[in-house]
N, C-alpha and C positions, 0 to 999 in steps of 0.2 A: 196646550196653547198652539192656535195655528201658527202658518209659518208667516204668514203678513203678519200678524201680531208683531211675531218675533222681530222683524226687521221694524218697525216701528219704535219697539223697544231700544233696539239696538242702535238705532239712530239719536235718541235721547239716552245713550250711553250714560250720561254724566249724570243725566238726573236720578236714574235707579239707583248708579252704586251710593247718589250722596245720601239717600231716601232710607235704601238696605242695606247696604254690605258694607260702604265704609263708615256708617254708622255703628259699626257694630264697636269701631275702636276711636269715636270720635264726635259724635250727636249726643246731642243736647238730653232730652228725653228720651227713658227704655221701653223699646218695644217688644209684649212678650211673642217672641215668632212661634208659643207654642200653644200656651192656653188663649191668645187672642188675636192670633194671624194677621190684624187689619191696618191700614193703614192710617196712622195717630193722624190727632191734630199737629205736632212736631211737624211729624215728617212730610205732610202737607203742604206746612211752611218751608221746609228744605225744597222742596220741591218749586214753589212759588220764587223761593230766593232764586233759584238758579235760574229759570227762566226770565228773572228778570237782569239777569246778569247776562244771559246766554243771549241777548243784543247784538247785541253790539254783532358742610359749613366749615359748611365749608363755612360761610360767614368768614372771609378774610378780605380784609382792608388794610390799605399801606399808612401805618404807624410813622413812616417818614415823616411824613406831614405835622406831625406833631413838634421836633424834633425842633429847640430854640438854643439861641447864644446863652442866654440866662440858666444859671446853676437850677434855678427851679424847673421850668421845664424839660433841661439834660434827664434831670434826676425822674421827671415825671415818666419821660421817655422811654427812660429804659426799665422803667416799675411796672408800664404797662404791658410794654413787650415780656417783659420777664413774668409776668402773670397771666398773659394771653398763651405762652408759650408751656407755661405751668401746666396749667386746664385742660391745653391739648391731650401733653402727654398722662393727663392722668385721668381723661375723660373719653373712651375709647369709642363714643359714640360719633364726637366731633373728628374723631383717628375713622373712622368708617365713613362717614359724610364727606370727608376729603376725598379717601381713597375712590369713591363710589361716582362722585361727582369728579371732574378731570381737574387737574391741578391748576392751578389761578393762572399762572402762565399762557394754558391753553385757552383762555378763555375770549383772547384778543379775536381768535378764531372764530367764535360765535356770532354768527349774523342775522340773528332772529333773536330778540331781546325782550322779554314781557316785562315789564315795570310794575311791583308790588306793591303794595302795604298792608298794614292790620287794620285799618280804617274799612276792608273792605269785607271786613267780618271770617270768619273759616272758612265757610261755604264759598265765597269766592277767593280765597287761597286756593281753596281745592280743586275748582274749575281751570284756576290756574297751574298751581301743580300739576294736575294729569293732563294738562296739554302740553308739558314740559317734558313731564316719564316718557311720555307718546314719541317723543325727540332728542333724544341727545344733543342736537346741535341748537339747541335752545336754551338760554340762560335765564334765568328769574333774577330781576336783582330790587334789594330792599334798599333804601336810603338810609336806615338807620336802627336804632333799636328806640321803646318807650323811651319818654326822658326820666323816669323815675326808677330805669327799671338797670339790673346788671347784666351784663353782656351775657355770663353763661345764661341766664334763667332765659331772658330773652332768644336766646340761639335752642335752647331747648322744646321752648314752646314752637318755636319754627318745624325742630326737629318730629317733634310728635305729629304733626300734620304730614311732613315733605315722608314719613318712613313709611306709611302706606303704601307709598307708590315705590314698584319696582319695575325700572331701575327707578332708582332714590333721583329727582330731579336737581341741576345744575343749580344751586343757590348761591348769592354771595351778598355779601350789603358794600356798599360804592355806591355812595353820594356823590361822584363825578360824573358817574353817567347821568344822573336826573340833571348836572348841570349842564353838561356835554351834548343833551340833546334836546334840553329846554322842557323837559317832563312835570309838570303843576302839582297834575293831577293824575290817579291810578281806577282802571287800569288799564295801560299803553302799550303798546305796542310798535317797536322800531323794529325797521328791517339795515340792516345796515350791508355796505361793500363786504364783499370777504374777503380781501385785502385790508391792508393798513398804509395808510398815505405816508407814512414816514417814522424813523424811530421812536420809538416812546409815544406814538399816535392814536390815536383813536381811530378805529375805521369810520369815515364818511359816512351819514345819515344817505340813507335811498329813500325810504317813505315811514311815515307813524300815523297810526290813528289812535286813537282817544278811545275809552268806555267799551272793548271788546276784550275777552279772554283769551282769543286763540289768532290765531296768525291768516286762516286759509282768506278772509275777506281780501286783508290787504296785500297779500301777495298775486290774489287774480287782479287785482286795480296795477300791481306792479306790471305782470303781463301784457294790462291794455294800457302801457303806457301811465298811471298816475306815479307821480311821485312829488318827495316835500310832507307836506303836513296836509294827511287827508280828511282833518276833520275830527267830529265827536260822532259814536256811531251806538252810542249805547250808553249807558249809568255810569255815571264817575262820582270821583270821590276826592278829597280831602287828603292828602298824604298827614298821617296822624304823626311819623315819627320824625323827629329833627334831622337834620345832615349829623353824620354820625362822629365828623371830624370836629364840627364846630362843639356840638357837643360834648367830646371828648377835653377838649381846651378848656371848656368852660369847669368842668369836672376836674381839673390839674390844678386847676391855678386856685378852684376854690375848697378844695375836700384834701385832709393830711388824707394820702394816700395809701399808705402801711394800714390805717384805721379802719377806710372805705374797703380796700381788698378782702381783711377779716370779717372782717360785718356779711359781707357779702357771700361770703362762702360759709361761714356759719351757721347764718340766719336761713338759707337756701333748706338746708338741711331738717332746721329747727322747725319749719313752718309745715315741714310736709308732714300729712294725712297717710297714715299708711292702711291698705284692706288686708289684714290678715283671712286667714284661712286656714282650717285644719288639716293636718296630717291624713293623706289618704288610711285606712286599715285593711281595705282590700283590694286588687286589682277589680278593677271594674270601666264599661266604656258604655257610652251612652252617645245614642244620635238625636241630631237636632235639625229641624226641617226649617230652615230661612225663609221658605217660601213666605208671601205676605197676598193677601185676599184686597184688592180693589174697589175699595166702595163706590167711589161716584167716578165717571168722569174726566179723567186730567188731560188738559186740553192746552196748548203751544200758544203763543199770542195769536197765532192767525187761526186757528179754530180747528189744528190738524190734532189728532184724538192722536195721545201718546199712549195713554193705557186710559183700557175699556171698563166700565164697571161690569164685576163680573169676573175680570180676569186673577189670575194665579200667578205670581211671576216670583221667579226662583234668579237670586242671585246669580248662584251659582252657575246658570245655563248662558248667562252673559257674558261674565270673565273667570277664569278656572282662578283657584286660589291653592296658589301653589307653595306656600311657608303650612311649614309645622311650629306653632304659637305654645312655646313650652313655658309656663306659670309655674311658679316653684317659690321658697321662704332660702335666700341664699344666706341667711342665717342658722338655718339646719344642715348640719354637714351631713346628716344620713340621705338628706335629699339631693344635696348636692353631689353626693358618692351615686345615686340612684341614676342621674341624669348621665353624668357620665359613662355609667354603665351600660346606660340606653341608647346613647348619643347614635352610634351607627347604624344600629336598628330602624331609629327614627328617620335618618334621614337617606336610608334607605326606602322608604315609604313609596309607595307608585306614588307621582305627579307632585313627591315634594322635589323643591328645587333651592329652599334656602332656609336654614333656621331662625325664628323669633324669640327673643328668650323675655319675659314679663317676670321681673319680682314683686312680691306682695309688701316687702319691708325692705328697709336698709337698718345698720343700725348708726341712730340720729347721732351719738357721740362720737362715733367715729367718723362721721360724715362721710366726706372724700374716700377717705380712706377706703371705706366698708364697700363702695360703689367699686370703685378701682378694682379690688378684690376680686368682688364678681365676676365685673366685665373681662381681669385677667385669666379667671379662672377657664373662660370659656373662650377666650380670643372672639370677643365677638361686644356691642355695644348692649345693656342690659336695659329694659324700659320701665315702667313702674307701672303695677295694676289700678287702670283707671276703676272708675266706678260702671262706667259705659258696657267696656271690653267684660265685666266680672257680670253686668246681668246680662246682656246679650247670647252667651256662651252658655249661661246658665252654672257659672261655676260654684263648686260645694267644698272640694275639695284638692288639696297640692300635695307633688308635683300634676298637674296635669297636662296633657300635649291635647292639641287643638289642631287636625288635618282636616280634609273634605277629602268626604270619602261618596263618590257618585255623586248626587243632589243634595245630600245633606250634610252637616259637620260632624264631626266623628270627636267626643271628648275622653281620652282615655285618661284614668285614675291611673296612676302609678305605684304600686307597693310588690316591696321585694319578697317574695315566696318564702324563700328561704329563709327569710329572718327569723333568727331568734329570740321570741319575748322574753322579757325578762320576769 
């Protein structure tokens, strides 16, 4: 690929990786990058989505608010606190998304604010997401969770999107900002003072637009002078999910609470789908080429040619992928004996820089519990094998580790030499 290509590419950043590479742990339909290199009708539509977007858990909220004179609400208070604070501690993904993202405190600090929801489908999560990774001093914040839905699953699904990106971007949900800065609709963009006007304050709005994912429009208008509310500058939406505090109340005063908590963490468990996968029988590694084959075309609203038909474009050659993606059954202790044995090898890897650990199951009666386990076992958050992540990889076989290695990914089977059959 020449080198103008390349910089073409490189400019529609966002579009490839949604198209190729972060598809691999999150798009709709699979693409085989081996025996049919091209680019789907899917991923066509990822692509269309994003340009039409391209216009333009920490998850913590103050439970104060909840907090009534009435024995019922007291009691609701401290049910939810005490269950919110439960989840934490035994849910080490939400323990990583805190630690990873700056602690709520600091976030008064932030003066670049993207205003979310799920209304605005993945793909624009994700446009917003990686413009977030891109900046630390950028916050995402959601108004709420589904109304039907539990907090953990809800903060979950957030999580499977926000963990692609490293660093993991600054998330939280506060429904006080969408009222604090008069936000309808997503997705928004506030710049705010980097100061704070006074204790317990909100920093002062400077400028917001409407219908954009990313910050640079409205900060060069800040430059020449605009500020205030500059307007709709692209496709909005609908904020889908309710304010999270009204919600909350209406959920206390109408649901026995001890009832709703169980159900909820139960049911979470009972509902899941797991892909198993057999036991490697031999050491074995196998490469896989991401490249994808360009059939027509793909052209920007104004008619500038992002990618040529014709062309070859390799993830990889865009953003280096730097996680070793270790799949494993943490219901088999010999594999889980296996991983740790391997542990420093792996992440000793040239160009890894952070481990991903994927289970294929939990087990459903121990729920929590079983999860907890894992995630203890290896001090680190555990994710569950999508369906996406298992064909894109081309997986056959567990424990497997997943590096890039040069241009292509490198899937190694894992099985101990020396074992003894019985």
């Amino acid at each position: 690929m020449n080198k103008s290509t390349v910089k073409r590419i490189q400019f529609f950043k966002g579009v490839l990786i949604s198209a190729v590479f972060a598809s691999a742990f999150a798009s709709g339909k699979s693409l085989d990058l081996i025996n049919n290199p091209s680019l789907t009708e899917e991923d066509v539509r990822i692509v269309d989505d994003f340009k039409k977007l391209s216009k333009n858990e920490n998850g913590e909220f103050d439970l104060s608010e909840f907090q009534k004179n009435s024995d019922l609400m007291e009691k609701s208070y401290e049910e939810a606190k005490a269950f919110a604070e439960g989840l934490k501690s035994s849910n080490r993904t939400m323990l990583e998304m805190s630690e990873q993202s700056q602690a709520k405190e600091d976030f008064s600090n932030k003066n670049i604010v993207l205003f979310a929801s799920r209304s605005l489908g993945k793909q624009g999560l994700k446009n917003i997401f990686e413009t977030a990774s891109h900046n630390q001093d950028v916050l995402v914040v959601f108004r709420g969770i589904p109304k039907e839905a539990n907090l953990g699953e809800a903060m979950l699904e957030i999580q499977e999107i926000a963990v692609q990106y490293d660093p993991v971007p600054n998330i939280i949900i506060d429904p006080s900002l969408f009222e604090e800065y008069k936000v309808e609709v997503v997705p928004a963009v506030v710049i705010r003072e980097e100061s704070t006007t006074g204790f317990n304050k909100l920093p002062k709005e400077v400028a917001k637009v409407f219908g954009l994912s990313t910050y640079d429009w409205v900060m060069s208008q800040i430059e020449s002078g605009g500020r205030g509310d500059l307007g709709v500058r692209g496709p909005v939406s609908e904020i889908s999910e309710p304010d999270l505090i009204e919600l909350m109340k209406e959920r206390f005063a109408a649901i026995d609470w001890e009832e709703k908590k169980e159900a909820a963490k139960n049911n979470f468990w009972k509902n899941q789908r797991f892909r198993t996968l057999p036991r490697a029988t031999e050491h074995r590694t196998r490469l896989i080429d991401p490249s994808i084959y360009i059939t027509d075309d793909i052209k920007a609203e104004n008619g500038a040619i992002i990618a040529s038909k014709g062309d070859v474009i390799n993830p990889l050659d865009i953003t280096p992928f730097t996680q070793a993606v270790i799949v494993f059954d943490p219901l088999d202790k010999e594999q889980v004996a296996l991983i740790k044995k391997s542990l420093v090898r792996i992440s000793e890897t040239a160009g890894v820089t952070r481990l991903t650990y994927i289970a294929t199951r939990f087990d459903k009666e121990a729920g929590w519990d079983s999860y907890k386990e894992a995630t203890d076992t290896f001090k680190s958050p555990v994710y569950l094998l999508t369906p996406d992540l298992q064909a894109r990889f081309h997986l056959e076989r567990v424990p497997s580790v997943i590096t890039a290695k040069g241009r292509r990914f490198s899937i190694e089977e894992l099985y101990d030499q020396n074992k003894v059959e019985n």
